[in-house]
N, C-alpha and C positions, 0 to 999 in steps of 0.2 A: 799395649793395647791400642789399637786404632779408635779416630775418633768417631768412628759410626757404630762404633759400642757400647759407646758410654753414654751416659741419663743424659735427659736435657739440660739438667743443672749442671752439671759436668762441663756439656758445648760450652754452656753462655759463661760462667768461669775461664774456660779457655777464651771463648771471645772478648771473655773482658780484658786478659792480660794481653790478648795480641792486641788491643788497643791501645794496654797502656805502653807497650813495644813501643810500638806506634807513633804515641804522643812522644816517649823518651829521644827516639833517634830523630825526630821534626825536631825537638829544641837543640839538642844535640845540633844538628845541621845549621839549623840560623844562628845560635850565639856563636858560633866559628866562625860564620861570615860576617856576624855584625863584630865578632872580637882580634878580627884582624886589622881593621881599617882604627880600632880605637889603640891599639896597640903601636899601633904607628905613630898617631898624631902626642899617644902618651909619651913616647919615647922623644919626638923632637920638643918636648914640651918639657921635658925632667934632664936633659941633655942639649942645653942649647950652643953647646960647641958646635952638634952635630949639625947642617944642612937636611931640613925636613925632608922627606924622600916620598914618594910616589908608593903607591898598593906594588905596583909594577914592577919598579925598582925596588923595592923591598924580595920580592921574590926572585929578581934578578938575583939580589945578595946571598939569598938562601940557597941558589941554585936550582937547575933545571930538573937536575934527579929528586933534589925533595920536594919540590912544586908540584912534582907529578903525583908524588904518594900523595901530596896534601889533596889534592883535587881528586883524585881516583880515591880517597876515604871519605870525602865528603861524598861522593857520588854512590860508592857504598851504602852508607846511611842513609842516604835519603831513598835509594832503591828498596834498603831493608824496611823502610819506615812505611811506604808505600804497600810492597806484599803484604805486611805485618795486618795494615787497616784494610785491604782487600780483603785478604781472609778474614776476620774480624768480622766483616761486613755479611761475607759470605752465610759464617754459621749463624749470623743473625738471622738472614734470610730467611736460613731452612731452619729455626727456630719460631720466625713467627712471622711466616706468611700472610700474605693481605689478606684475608678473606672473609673477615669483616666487613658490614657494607660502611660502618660510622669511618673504618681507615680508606674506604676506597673511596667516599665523598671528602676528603682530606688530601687524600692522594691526587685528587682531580687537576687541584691548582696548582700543581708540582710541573 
């Protein structure tokens, strides 16, 4: 069933979970980027034979083919995480429009 058939309670349920999409694929995207650079410094820190290495050089090691998946899935995520609160936002909209005068003196300062 399409979603311009269903109740208003319906929409805003669905708007609620493509925000929480939303919220999952945003954390999802930053702890990969804050948990690669801790992984590194963990690794020369639990292995001090090793020579500390570089973000750089670390993906040098991984290689160029898995470097690309890893950045072409983070860009994924963060693309889906984006649509997800778009639309989200969207059926908010057409759920509850400004037309109130108390939200449009609130909206002023915006």
């Amino acid at each position: 069933m399409e979603l311009k058939v269903r109740t208003c309670k319906s929409k805003e349920k669905h708007a609620d979970f493509l925000m929480k999409v939303s919220l999952a694929f945003t954390n999802a995207f930053y702890l990969a980027i804050l948990i690669v650079p801790i992984v590194a410094i963990m690794k020369s820190l639990f292995e001090p034979s090793l020579e500390p290495q570089s973000i750089y050089q670390m993906f040098l090691n991984i290689g160029w083919g898995k470097s690309l998946v890893f950045f072409v899935c983070e860009l994924c995520a963060l693309y889906i995480a984006t649509e997800c609160h778009d639309r989200g936002l969207d059926i908010y909209d057409e759920l509850y429009p400004d037309d109130l005068p108390i939200k449009r003196y609130c909206l002023k300062g915006i």
